[in-house]
N, C-alpha and C positions, 0 to 999 in steps of 0.2 A: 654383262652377265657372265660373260664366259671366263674373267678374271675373278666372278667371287665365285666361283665354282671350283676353279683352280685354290683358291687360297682359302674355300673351307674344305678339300681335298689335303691339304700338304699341312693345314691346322691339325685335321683327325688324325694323319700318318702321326706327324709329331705327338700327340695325344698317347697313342698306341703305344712309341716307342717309350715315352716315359711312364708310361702305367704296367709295362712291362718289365723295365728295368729295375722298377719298386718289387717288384713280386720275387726276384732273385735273393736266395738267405743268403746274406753274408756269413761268413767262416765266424763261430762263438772263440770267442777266448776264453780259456776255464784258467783263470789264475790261480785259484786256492787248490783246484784239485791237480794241476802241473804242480805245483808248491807240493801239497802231499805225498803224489808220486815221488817227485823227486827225494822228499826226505825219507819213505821207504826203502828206495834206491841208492840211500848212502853208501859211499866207495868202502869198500870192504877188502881185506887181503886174500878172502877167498876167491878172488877173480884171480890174483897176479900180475905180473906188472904183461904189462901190454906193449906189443913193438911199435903197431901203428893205431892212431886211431879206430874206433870200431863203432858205426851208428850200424843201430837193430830198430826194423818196426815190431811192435809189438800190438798186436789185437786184443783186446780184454773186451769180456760181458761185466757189466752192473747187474748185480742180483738184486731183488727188492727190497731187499735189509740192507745193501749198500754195500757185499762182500764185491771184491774182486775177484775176476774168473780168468786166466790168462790162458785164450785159448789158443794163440799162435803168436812163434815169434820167428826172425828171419835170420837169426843168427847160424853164422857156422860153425863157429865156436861153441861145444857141447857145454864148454865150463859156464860160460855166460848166459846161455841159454838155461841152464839149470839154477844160476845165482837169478834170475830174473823171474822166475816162476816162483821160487823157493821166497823170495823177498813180497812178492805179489797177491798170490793167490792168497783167496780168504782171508785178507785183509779187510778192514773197515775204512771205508769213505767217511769221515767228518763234512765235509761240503755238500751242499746238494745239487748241485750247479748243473750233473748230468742227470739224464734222465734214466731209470732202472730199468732193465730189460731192452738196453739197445748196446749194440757194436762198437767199440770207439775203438782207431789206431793212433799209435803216435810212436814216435821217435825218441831211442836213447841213444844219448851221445856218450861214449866209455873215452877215454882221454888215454894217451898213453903216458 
């Protein structure tokens, strides 16, 4: 008796662990709207040429019509900080992949 008690004990543990493991969101890939960005973000000479590489996060709002909001970025560089805003904001999403009215950050990579 005292061994099925033990082994419907360590059944439900295990039970738990995997019904809790399920409820964890994996990370979305937004392929088309990376793709978008990216092409908004095409290299330009108004940056200049660059000595060392330069990754910036950048935080954007989705508005409801799909515009871009760039409301922080972590550059120190005033010039790229300005070419990223200027390239950005009020822009239109084609994709719908995110959702409007929520936070997104992510990562530009500037190449030297």
């Amino acid at each position: 008796m005292k061994k099925s008690v033990v082994l419907l004990v360590i059944a439900f543990i295990m039970n738990v662990t995997f019904i809790s493991a399920k409820e964890l969101n994996p990370r979305k890939n937004y392929a088309k709207t990376s793709q978008e960005i990216s092409s908004l973000l095409n290299p330009s000479s108004s940056i200049g040429e660059l000595e060392v590489d330069v990754k910036v996060k950048v935080k954007v709002l989705i508005t409801s019509t799909g515009d871009i909001v760039v409301l922080e970025t972590n550059a120190e560089n005033t010039t790229i900080d300005n070419y990223i805003k200027d390239r950005l904001n009020y822009k239109k999403l084609v994709s719908n992949e995110i959702e409007a009215g929520t936070d997104y950050v992510f990562e530009v990579l500037f190449k030297s």
